[in-house]
N, C-alpha and C positions, 0 to 999 in steps of 0.2 A: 470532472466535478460530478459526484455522484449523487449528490442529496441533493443539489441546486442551491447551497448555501454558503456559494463560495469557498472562503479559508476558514470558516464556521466564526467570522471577528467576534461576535458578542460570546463565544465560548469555546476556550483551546480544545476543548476536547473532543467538539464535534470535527472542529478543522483537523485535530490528529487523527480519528475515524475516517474521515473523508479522505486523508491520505494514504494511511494505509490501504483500503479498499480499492483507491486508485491504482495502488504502487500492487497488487493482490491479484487485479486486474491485467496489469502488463503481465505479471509472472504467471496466470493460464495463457496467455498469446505464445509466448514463450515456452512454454510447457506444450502446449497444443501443437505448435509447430515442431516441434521434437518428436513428439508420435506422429504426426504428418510424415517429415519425413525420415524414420524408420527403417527404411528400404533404399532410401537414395546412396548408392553407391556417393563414399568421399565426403559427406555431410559430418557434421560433427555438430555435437549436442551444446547448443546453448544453457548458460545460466544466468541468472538474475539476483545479483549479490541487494539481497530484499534488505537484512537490517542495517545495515550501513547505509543506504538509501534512504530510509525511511529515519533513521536519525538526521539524515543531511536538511532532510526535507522539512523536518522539523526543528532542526536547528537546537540537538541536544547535544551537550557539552562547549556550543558557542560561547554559550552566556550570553544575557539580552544585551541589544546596543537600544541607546537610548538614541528614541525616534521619535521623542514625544518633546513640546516644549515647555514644558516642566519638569524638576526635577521627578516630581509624587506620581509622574505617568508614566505607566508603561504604551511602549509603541506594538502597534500589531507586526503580525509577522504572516506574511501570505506563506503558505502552504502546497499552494499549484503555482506551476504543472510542477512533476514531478520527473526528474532525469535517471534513473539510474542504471548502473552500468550495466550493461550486456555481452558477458564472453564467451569465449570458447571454454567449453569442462577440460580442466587438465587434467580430470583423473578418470576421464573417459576409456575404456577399453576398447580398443580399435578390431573391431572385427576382421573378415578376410577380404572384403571390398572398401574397408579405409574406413567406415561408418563407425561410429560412436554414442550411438542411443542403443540403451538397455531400455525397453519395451516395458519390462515389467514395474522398472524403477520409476520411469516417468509415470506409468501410470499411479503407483505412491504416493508420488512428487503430487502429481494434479488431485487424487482424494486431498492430501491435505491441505494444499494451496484451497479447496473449494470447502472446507472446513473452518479453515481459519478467515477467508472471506464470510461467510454467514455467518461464525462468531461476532467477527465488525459490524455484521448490518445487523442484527441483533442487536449490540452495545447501541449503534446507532437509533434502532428502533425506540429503546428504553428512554435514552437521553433525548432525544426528543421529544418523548411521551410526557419525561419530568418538564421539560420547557413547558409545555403547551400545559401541563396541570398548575403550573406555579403563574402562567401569565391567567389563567381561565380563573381556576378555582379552587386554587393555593395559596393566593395571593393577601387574603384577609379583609382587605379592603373591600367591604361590601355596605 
């Protein structure tokens, strides 16, 4: 949970920022431990199948089930924790000790993994910023 606002219930899009950045999250560990072990003879390079995850997580192409006790409501939908898969690269090139991390490529992988997390926390910045202006001094009600 990275905002501390749960599955973000009063607004899906803070709960789908909040997933992603989770799911963003796992993929530097993963990523990091790939250049970690670099050198380890027989290791073989992990991946983290991120948009397929992060659809599951959010439950695109489900279609909503009705969770609410009326027809006119929609039912929440949590968003953590987040599970997603983690395999072996099968198009990893095997070196002469069995290893399977390109060195150069991970580090790619990790600029952009840590690119497109600060995109999210940004989105997240903004959309917060609008919460807090629309409940403060947006609101009209004065």
């Amino acid at each position: 949970m990275v905002n501390g606002l749960g599955d973000g219930g009063f607004d899906p899009t803070i709960g789908a920022l909040n997933t992603a950045m989770n799911l963003r999250l796992i993929n530097q560990n993963v990523i990091s431990s790939n250049i970690a072990n670099a050198d380890t003879p027989e290791y073989k390079a992990k991946r983290l199948e991120f948009e397929g995850a992060l659809r599951q997580a959010l439950g695109v192409g489900q279609g909503l089930k009705a969770e609410a006790d009326h027809p006119g409501h929609v039912g929440r939908r949590p968003t953590d924790p987040v599970n997603p898969e983690i395999y072996d690269d099968p198009n990893g090139v095997e070196s002469l000790d069995g290893n399977t991390v390109n060195r150069a490529e991970e580090m790619a992988r990790l600029s952009e993994n840590q690119l497109m997390f600060d995109a999210a926390a940004e989105l997240m910045k903004r959309k917060i910023g609008m919460v807090k202006y629309a409940i403060g001094e947006g609101g009209g009600n004065r």
